[in-house]
N, C-alpha and C positions, 0 to 999 in steps of 0.2 A: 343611786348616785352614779354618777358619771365617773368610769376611771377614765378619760383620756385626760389624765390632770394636763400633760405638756402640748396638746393640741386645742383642748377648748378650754376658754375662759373659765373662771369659775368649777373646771372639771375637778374631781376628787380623787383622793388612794390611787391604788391602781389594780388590777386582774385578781391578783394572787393576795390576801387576807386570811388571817388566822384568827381565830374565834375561841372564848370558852367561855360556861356560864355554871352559876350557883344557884341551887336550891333549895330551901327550907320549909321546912311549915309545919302545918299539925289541919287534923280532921276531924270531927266530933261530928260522929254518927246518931243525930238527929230523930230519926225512928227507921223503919226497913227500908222505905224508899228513898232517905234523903239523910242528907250530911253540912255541914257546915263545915269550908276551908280557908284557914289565915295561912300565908306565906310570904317569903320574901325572894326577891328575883334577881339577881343578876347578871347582865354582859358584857361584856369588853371584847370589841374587834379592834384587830393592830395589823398593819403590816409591818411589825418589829424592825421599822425604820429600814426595808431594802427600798424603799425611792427618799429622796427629796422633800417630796410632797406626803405628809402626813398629817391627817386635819387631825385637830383637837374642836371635839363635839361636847367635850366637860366643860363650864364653865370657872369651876373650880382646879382644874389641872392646873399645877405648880411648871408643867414644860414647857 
């Protein structure tokens, strides 16, 4: 992504972004050498609204 949102077109965010992610899952160990893994992943980056410009990348966000 591009932060120079106020200098190029089309630019995004800006420098400074905060981050946190979730993880879950389970692993069933298979035989010695191998395993099977299901899990669930989550992201969310924000720069908690210090610019202007803050894309929404959800299609479903309510902001």
């Amino acid at each position: 992504m591009d932060s120079k949102g106020y200098e190029v077109e089309g630019g995004q965010g800006q420098d400074l972004n905060f981050t946190y992610f979730a993880y879950t899952g389970a692993r069933l160990r298979v035989c010695e050498r191998g395993s099977l893994a299901l899990g669930l992943y989550y992201q969310h980056i924000s720069n908690t609204d210090l610019d202007d410009i803050n894309p929404v990348s959800i299609p479903w966000d309510p902001c």
